[in-house]
C-alpha positions in Angstrom: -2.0 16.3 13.3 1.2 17.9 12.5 2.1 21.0 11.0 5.7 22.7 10.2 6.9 23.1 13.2 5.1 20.2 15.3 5.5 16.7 14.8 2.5 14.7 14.3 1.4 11.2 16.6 3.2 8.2 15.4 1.7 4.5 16.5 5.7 2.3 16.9 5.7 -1.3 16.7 9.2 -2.8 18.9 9.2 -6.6 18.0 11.5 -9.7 18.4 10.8 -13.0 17.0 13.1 -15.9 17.1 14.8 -17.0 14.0 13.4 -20.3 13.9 10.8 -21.1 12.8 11.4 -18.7 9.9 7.9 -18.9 8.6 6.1 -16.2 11.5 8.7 -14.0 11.0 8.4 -13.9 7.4 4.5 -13.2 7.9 5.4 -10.8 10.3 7.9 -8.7 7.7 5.2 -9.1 4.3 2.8 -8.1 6.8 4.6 -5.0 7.9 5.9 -4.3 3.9 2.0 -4.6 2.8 1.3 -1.7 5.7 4.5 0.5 4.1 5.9 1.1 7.7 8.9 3.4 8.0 12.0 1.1 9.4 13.1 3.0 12.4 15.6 0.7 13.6 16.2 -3.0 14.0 12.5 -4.4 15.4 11.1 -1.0 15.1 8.5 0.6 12.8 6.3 3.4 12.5 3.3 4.4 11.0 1.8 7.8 10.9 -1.0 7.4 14.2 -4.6 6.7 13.4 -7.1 3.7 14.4 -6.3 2.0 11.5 -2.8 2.3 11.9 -2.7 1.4 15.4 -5.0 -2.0 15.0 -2.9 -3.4 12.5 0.3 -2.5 14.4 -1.4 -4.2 17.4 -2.4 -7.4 15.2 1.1 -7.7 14.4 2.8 -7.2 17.5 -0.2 -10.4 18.9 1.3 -12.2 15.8 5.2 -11.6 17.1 3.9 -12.5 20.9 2.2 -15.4 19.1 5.5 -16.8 17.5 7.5 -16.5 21.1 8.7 -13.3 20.7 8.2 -9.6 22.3 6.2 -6.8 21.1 4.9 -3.5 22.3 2.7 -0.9 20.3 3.7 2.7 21.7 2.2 6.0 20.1 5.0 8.6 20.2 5.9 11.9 18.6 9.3 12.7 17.4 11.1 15.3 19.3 11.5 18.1 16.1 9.2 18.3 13.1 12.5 17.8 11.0 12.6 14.2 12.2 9.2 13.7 11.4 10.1 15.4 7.6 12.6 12.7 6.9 10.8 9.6 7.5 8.2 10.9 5.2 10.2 11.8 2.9 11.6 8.3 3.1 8.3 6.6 2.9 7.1 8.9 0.0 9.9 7.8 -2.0 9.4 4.5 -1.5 5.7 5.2 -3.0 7.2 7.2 -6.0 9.1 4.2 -6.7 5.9 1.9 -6.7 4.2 4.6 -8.7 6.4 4.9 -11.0 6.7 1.3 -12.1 2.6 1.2 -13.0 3.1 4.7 -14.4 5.9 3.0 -16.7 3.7 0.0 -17.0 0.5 1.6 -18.0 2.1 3.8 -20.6 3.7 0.6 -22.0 0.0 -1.4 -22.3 -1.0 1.0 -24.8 1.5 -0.7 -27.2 -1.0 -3.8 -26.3 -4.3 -5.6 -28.3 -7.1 -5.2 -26.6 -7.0 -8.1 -24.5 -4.0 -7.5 -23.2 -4.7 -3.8 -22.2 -7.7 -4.8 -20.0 -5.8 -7.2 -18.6 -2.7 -4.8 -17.3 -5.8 -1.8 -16.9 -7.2 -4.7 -14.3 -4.1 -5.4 -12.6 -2.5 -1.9 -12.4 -6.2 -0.6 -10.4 -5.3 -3.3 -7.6 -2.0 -2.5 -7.7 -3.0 1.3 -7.3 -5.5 0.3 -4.3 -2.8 -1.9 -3.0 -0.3 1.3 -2.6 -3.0 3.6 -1.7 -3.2 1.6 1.3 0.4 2.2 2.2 1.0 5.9 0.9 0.8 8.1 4.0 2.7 11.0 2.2 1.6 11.4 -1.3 4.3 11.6 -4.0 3.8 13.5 -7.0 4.2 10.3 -9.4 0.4 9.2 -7.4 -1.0 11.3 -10.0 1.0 10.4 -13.0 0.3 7.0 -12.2 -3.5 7.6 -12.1 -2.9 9.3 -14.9 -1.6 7.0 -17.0 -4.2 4.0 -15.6 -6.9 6.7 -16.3 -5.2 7.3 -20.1 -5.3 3.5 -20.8 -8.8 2.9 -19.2 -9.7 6.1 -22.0 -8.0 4.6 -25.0 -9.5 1.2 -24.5 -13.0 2.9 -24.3 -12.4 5.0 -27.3 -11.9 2.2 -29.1 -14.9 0.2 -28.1 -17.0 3.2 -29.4 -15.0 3.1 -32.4 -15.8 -1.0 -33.0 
């Protein structure tokens, strides 16, 4: 675990795969997008260490080896907690974005019939668990998001008692 002054364990994915065919390669990058890995460097990626982490960073790197290319799965630290602050902050803010956009799109539903609003209430809750998943470092648009899910969910039920 890390604290302010001590980086925390990292699992690090170092891949290759050949350009062609493009298709494992392109698995190989939604894979790694779906997981919200920090980009390191070219054919390197890093996730915050736990088991869970570390399995599906050792599925992908059988899926590179799989496609004739290299991979190795190394757990690692970085050298100053500052390091460690930066590619956080780098991975929350690509959550913020992600949270923002069903923050934005949630507050727009309301706007919606009732059909509609379930709908987009469905759809933005997967979405939600989908970056869940992913969000390591929890941005402060997380809860406005939830927020606004949570506000549409409400309206759509006071409705229903108002039928």
């Amino acid at each position: 675990m890390s604290t302010p002054d001590r980086p925390g364990e990292w699992v690090l994915l170092a891949y290759r795969i050949p350009r062609e065919p493009s298709t494992p390669r392109i698995a190989i990058w939604r894979a790694l997008k779906r997981l919200g890995v920090a980009q390191l460097g070219d054919g390197l990626v890093g996730l915050p260490a736990d088991a869970r982490t570390r399995e599906h960073l050792d599925w992908i790197a059988q899926q590179a080896v799989d496609a004739a290319g290299t991979a190795t799965v190394w757990l690692a630290r970085p050298v100053a907690a500052s390091q460690e602050r930066q590619i956080a902050a780098v991975m929350a803010a690509e959550r913020a974005k992600e949270y923002a956009k069903v923050r934005d799109e949630a507050t727009a539903a309301l706007d919606d019939d009732d059909a509609a609003r379930i709908t987009t209430m469905r759809k933005l809750r997967a979405e939600l668990d989908r970056i869940g998943k992913r969000d390591y470092f929890p941005p402060a648009e997380r809860d406005a998001a939830h927020t606004a899910v949570t506000a549409l969910t409400g309206d759509l039920q006071r409705q229903v008692r108002a039928s």
